[in-house]
py3Dmol code that shows the C-alpha trace and the ligand (Angstrom):
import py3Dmol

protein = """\
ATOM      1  CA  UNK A   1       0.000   0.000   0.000  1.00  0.00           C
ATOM      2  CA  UNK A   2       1.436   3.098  -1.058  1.00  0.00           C
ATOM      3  CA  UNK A   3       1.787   5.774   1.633  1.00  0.00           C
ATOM      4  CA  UNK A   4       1.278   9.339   0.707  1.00  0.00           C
ATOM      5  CA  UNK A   5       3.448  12.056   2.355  1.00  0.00           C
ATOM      6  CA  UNK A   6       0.992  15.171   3.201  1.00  0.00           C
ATOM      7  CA  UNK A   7       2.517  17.890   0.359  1.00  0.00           C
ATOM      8  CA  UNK A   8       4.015  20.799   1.990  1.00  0.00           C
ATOM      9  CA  UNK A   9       2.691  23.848   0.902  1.00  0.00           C
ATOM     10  CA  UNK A  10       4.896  25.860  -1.250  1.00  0.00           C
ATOM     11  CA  UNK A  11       7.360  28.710   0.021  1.00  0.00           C
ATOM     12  CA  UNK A  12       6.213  31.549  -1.291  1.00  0.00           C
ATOM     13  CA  UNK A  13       9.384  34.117  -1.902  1.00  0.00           C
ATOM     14  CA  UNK A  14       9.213  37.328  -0.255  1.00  0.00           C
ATOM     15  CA  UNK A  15       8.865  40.193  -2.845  1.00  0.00           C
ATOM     16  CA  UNK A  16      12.428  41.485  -3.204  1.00  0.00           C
ATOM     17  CA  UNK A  17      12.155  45.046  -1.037  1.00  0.00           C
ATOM     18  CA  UNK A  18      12.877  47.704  -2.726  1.00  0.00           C
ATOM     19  CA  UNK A  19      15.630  50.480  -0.509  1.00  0.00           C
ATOM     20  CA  UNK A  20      15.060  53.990  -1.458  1.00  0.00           C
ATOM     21  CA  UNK A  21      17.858  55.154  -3.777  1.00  0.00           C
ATOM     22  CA  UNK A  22      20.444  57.610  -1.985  1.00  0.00           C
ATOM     23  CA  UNK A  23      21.314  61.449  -3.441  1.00  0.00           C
ATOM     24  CA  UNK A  24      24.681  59.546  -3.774  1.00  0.00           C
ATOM     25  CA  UNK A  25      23.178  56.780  -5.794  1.00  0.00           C
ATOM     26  CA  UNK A  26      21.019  59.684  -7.930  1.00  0.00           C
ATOM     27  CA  UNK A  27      24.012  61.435  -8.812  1.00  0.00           C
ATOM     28  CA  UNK A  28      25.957  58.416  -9.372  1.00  0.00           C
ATOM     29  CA  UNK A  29      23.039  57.428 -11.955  1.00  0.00           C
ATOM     30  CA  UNK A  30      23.292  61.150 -13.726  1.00  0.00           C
ATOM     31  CA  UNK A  31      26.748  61.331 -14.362  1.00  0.00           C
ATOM     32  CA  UNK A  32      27.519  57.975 -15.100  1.00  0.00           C
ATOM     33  CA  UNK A  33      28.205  56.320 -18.788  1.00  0.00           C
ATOM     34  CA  UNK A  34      25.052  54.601 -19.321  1.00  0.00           C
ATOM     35  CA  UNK A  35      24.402  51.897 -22.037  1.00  0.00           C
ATOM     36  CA  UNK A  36      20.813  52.659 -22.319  1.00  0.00           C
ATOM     37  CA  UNK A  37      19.493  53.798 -25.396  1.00  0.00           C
ATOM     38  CA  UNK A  38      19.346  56.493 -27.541  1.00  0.00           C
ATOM     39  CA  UNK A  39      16.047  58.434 -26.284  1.00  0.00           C
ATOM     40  CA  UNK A  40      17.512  57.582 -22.933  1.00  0.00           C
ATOM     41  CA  UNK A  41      20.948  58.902 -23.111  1.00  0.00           C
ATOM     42  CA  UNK A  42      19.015  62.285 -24.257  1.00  0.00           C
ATOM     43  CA  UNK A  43      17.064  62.715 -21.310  1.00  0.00           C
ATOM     44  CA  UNK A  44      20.079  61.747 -19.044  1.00  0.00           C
ATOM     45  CA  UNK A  45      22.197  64.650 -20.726  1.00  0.00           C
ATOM     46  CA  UNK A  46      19.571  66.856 -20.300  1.00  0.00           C
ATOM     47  CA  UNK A  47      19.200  66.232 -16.381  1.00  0.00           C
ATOM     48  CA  UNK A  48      23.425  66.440 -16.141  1.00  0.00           C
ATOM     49  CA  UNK A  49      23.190  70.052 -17.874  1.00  0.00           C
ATOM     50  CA  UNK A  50      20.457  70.751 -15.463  1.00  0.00           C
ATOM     51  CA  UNK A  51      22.359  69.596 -12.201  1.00  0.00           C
ATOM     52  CA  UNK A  52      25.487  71.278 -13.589  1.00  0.00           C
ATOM     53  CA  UNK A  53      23.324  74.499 -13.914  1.00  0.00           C
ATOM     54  CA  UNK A  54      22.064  74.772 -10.817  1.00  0.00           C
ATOM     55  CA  UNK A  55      25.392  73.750  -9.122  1.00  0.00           C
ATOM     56  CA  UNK A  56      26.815  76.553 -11.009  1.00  0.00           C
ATOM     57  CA  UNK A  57      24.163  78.845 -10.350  1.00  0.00           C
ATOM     58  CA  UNK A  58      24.348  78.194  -6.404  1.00  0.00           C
ATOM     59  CA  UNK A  59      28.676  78.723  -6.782  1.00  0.00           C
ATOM     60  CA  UNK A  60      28.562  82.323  -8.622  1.00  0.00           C
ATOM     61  CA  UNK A  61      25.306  83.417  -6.108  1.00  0.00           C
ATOM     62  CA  UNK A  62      27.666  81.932  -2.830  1.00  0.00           C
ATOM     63  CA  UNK A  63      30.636  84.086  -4.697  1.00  0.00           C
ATOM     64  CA  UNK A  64      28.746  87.207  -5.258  1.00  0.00           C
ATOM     65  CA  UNK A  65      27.686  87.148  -1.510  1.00  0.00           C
ATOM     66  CA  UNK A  66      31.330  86.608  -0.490  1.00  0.00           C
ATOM     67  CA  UNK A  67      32.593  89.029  -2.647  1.00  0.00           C
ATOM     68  CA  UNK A  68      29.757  91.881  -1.207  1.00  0.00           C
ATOM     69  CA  UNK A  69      31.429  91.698   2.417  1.00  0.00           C
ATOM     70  CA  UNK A  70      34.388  93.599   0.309  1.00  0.00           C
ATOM     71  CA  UNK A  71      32.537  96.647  -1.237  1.00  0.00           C
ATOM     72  CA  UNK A  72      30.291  97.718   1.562  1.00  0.00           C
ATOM     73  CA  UNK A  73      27.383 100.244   1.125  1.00  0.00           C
ATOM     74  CA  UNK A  74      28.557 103.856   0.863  1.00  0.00           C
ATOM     75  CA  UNK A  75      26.276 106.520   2.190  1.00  0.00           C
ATOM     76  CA  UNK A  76      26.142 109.348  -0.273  1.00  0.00           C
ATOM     77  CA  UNK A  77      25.511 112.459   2.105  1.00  0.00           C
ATOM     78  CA  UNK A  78      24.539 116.077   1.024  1.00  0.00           C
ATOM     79  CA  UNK A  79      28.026 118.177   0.474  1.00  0.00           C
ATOM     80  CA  UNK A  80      28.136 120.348   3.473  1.00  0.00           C
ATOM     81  CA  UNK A  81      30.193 123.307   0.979  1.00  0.00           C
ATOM     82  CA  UNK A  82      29.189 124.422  -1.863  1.00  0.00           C
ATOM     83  CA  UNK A  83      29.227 127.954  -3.961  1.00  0.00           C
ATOM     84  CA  UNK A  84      26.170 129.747  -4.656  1.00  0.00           C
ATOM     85  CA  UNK A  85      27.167 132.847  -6.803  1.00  0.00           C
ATOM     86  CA  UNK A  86      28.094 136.356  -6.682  1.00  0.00           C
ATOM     87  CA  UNK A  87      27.045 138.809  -4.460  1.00  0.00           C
ATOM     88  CA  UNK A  88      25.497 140.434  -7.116  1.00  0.00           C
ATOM     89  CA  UNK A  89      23.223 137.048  -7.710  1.00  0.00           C
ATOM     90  CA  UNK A  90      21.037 138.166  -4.918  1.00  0.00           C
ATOM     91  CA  UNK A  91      18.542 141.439  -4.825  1.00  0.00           C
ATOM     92  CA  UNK A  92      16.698 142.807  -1.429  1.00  0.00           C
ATOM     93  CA  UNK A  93      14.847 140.325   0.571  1.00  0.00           C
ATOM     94  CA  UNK A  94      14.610 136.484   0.664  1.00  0.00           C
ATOM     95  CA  UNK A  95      15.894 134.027  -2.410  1.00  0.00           C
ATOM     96  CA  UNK A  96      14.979 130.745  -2.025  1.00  0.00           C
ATOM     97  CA  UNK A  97      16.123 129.041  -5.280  1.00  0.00           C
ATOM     98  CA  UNK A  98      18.333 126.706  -2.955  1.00  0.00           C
ATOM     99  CA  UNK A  99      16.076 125.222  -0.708  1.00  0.00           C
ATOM    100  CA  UNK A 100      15.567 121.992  -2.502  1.00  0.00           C
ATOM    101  CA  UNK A 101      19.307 121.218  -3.352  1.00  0.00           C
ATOM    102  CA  UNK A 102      21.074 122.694  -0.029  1.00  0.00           C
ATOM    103  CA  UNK A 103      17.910 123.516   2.191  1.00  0.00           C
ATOM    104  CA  UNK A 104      18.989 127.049   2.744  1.00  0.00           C
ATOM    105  CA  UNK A 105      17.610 130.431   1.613  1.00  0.00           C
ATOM    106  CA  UNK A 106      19.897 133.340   1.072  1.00  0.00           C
ATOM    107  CA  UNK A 107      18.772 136.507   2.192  1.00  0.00           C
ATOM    108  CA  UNK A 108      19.806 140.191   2.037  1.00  0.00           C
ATOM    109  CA  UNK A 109      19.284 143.077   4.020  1.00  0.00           C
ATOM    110  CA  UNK A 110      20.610 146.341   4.867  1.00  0.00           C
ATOM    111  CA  UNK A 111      23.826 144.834   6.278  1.00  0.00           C
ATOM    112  CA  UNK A 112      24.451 142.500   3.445  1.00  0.00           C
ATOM    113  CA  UNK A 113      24.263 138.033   2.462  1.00  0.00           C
ATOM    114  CA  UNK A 114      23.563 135.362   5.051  1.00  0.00           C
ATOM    115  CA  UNK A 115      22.345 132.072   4.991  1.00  0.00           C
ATOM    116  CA  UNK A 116      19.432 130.620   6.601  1.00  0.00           C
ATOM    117  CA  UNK A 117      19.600 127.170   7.291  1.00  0.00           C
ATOM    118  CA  UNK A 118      15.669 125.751   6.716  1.00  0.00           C
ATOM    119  CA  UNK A 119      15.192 123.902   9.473  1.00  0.00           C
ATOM    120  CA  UNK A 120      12.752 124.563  12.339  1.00  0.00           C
ATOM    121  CA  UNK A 121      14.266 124.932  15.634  1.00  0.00           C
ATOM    122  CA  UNK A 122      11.171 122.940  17.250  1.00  0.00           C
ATOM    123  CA  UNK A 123      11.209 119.692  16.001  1.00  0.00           C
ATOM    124  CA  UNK A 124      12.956 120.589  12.246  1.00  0.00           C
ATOM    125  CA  UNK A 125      10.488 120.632  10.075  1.00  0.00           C
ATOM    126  CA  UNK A 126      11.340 122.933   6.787  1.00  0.00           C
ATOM    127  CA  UNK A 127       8.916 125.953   7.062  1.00  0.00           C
ATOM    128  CA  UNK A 128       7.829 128.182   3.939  1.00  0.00           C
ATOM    129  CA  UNK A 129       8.270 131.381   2.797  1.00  0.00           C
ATOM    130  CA  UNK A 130       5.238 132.935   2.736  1.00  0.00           C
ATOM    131  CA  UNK A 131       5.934 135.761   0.285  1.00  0.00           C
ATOM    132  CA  UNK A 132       2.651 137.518   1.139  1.00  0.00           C
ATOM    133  CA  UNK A 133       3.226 137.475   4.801  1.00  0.00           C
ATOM    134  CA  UNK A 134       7.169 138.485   4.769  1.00  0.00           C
ATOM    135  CA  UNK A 135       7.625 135.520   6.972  1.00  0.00           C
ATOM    136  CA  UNK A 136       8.341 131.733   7.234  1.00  0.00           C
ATOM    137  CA  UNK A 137       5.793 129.584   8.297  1.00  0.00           C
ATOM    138  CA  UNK A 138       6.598 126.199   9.558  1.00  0.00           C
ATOM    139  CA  UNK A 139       3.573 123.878   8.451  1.00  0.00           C
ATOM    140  CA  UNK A 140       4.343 120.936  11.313  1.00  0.00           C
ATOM    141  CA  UNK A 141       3.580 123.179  14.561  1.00  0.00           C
ATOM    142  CA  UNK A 142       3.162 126.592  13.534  1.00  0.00           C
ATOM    143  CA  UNK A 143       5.909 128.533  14.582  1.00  0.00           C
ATOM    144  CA  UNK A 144       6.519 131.826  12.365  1.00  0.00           C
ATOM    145  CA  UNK A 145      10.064 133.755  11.345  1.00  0.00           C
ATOM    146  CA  UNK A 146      10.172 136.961  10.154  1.00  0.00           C
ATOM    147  CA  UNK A 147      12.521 137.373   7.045  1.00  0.00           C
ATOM    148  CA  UNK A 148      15.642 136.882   9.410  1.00  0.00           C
ATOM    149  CA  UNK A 149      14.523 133.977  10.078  1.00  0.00           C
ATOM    150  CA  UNK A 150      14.344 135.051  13.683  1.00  0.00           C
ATOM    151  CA  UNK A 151      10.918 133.421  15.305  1.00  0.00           C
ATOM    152  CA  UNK A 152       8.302 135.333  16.786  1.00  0.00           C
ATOM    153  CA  UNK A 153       5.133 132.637  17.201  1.00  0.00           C
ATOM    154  CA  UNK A 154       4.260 129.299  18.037  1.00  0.00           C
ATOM    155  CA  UNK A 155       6.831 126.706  19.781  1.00  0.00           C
ATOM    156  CA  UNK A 156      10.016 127.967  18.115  1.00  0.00           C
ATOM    157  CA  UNK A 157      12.354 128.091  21.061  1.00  0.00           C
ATOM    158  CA  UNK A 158      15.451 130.482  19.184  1.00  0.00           C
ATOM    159  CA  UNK A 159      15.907 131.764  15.466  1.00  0.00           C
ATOM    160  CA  UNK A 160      16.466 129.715  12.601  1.00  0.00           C
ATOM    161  CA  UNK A 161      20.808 128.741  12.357  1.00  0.00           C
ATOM    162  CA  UNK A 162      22.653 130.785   9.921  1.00  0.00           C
ATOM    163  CA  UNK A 163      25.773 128.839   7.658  1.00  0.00           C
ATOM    164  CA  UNK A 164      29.078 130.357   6.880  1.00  0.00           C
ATOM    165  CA  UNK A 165      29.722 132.195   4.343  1.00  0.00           C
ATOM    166  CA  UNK A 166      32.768 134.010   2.819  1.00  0.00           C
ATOM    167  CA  UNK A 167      34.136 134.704  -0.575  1.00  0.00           C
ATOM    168  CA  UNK A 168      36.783 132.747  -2.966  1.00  0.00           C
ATOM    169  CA  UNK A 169      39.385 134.118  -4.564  1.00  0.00           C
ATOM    170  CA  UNK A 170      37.004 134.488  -7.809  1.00  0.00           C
ATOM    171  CA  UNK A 171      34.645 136.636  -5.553  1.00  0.00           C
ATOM    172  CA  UNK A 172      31.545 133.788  -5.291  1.00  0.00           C
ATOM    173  CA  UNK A 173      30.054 133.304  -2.168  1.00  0.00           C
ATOM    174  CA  UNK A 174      31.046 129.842  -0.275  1.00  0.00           C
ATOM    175  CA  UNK A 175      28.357 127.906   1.774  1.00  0.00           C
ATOM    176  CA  UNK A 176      29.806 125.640   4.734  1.00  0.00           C
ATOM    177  CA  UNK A 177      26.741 124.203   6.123  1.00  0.00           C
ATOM    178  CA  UNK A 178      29.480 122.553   8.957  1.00  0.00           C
ATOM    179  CA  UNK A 179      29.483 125.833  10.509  1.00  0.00           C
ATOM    180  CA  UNK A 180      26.217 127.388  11.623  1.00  0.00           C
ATOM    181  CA  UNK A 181      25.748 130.173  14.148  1.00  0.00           C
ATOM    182  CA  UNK A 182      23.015 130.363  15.737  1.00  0.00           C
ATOM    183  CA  UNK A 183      20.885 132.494  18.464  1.00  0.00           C
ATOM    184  CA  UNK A 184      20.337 130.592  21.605  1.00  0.00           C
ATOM    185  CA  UNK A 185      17.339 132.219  23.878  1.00  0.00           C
ATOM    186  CA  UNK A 186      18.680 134.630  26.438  1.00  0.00           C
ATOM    187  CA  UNK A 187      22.473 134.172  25.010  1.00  0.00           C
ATOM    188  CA  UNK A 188      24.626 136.196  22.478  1.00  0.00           C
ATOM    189  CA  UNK A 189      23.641 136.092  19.370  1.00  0.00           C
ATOM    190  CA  UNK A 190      26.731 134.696  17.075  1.00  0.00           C
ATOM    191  CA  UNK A 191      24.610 136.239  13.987  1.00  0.00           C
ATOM    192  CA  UNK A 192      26.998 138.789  14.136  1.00  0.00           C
ATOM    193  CA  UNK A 193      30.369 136.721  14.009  1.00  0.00           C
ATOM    194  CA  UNK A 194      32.907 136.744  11.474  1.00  0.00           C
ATOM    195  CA  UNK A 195      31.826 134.248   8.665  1.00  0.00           C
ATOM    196  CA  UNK A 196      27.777 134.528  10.000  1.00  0.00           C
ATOM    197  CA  UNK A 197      27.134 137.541   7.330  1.00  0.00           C
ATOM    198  CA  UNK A 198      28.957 138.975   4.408  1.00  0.00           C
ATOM    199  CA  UNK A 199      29.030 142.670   4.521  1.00  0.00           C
ATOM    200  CA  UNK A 200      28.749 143.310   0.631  1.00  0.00           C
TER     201      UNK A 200
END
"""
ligand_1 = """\
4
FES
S 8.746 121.612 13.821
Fe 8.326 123.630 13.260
S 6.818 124.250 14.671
Fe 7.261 122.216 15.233
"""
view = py3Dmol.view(width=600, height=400)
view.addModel(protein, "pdb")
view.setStyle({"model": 0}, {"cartoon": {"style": "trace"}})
view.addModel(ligand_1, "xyz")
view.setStyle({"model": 1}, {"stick": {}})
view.zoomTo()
view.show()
């Protein structure tokens, strides 16, 4: 009598895993040799320009950066002297044709040229010259300067700074904004200094 042995059912292989390819193992892949074909070998040079790209692209922005540390940002400040004319540039009474380039306004009076620096001595603001009013008007607070510049309303604590002035050897006036004189309440007044007024 022939005996049967029971079957053993069949070992089933485990499905191969599958480990997650590495940047290494990526990279290795692009810029290998390949023997694939054709169509293949296009694609794969395409992706090796693009890598190269970028790496290149991430070097020059990395150099650029580095090479910024060496040229820092300059800070391009107003010149402080400058020349404004002749003497004879400037008639009776207040000229403002330099308050947007130099923020100053050149008057003269009966003694001669000085320069008013436009800058409120409250909180400096730039007031106006109010033509119609002979005075300067400072929009921010209110304060008022007669055509001195010299205040007489609203919070104004002093007069308006004057700049130095003097002539060059060709006879035009030179501004040095550096050097302002200026009228501190209940002290001298420096309006009167050498350099404060030009007596032409
Ligand atoms: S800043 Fe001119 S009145 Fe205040």
């Amino acid at each position: 009598m022939a005996t049967t042995t029971p079957t053993e059912p069949a070992k089933t292989a485990a499905p191969p895993t599958k480990s997650k390819p590495s940047l290494i193992d990526a990279l290795r892949a692009i810029f290998s040799k390949s023997e694939e074909p054709p169509e293949d070998e296009a694609l794969i040079a395409r992706r090796r320009k693009f890598v190269m790209a970028a790496v290149l692209g991430a070097l020059v922005v990395n150099l650029l950066m580095f090479l910024r540390f060496f040229f820092p940002r300059a800070l391009y400040e107003p010149k402080t002297k400058f020349k404004i004319g002749f003497p004879s540039d400037f008639g009776f009474g207040v000229d403002t044709k330099f308050q947007n380039a130099h923020r100053i306004w050149v008057v003269r009076n009966t003694e001669g040229i000085f320069v008013i620096i436009a800058i409120c001595t409250h909180l400096g603001c730039t007031p106006d010259w109010k033509p119609s009013e002979n005075k300067f008007k400072c929009p921010c607070h209110g304060s008022g300067y007669d055509s001195e510049g010299v205040n007489f309303e609203g919070p104004a604590p002093r007069p308006m700074d004057r700049a130095h002035v003097e002539l060059d050897p060709e006879g035009q006036i030179a501004v040095d904004m550096s050097h302002a004189y200026s009228w501190p309440k209940g002290e001298r007044s420096e309006f009167n200094d050498p350099g404060a007024i030009l007596h032409v």
